[in-house]
C-alpha positions in Angstrom: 57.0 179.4 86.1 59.6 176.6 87.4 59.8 173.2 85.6 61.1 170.1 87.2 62.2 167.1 85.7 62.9 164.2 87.8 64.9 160.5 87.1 67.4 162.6 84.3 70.2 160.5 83.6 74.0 161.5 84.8 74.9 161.1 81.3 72.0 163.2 79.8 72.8 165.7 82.9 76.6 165.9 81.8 75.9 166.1 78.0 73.6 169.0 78.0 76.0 171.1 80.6 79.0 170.1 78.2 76.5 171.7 75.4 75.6 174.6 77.4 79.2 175.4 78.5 79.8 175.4 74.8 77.5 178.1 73.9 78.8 179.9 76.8 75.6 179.5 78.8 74.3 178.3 82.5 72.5 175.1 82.1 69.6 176.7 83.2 69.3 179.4 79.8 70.7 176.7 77.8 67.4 174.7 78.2 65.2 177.8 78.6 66.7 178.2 75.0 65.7 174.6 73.8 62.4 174.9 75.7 62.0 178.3 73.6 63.0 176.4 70.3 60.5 173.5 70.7 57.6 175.8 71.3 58.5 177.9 68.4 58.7 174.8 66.2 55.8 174.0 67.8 53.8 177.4 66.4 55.9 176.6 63.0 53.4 173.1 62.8 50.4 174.6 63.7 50.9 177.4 61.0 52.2 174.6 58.3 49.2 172.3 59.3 46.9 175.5 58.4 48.9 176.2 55.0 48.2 172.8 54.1 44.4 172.8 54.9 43.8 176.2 53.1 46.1 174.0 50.2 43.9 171.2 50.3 40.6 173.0 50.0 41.9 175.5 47.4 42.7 172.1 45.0 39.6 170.5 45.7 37.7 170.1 42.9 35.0 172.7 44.2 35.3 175.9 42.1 34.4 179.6 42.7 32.2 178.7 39.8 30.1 175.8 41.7 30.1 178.0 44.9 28.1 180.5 42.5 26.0 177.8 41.3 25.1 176.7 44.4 23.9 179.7 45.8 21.9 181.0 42.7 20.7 177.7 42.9 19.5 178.3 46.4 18.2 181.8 45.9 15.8 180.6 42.9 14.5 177.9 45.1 13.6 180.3 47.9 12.2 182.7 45.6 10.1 180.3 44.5 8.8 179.3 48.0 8.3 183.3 48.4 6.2 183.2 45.5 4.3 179.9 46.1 3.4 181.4 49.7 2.2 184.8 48.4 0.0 183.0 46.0 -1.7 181.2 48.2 -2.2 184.2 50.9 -3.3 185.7 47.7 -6.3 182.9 47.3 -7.8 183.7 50.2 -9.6 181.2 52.7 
């Protein structure tokens, strides 16, 4: 893939080729190198936003305990609905 970015200053020009010739590198692998970077911090945010959502729900103030509840909860209201529909099968017309 090329990339082309127009309108770059002289000055910005000059100062990343003085920076590249520094680390020994072409201007061209010196900003394949800080296009590289970015996207890898980029991929660094995405997992830190994750570890913070998996953080937030872990300390909300739902428990393993209420998750429990609420589904033994839900199971004894559809059993009753079972039962209440096999009772009235069971009464006939």
């Amino acid at each position: 893939m090329t990339i082309t970015i127009r309108d770059v200053p002289d000055e910005t020009r000059q100062a990343l080729a003085d920076r590249a010739r520094t680390e020994g590198k072409s201007l061209q692998s010196y900003l394949l190198a800080v296009l590289e970077q970015e996207a890898g911090f980029q991929r660094n945010r995405q997992i830190l936003e994750w570890a913070e959502e998996r953080a937030r729900v872990r300390d909300s103030a739902v428990t393993g305990g209420d998750i429990a509840e609420i589904i033994r909860q839900g199971r004894e209201q559809r059993s009753a609905q079972i039962r209440g529909a096999a009772s009235e099968e069971n009464r006939g017309p």
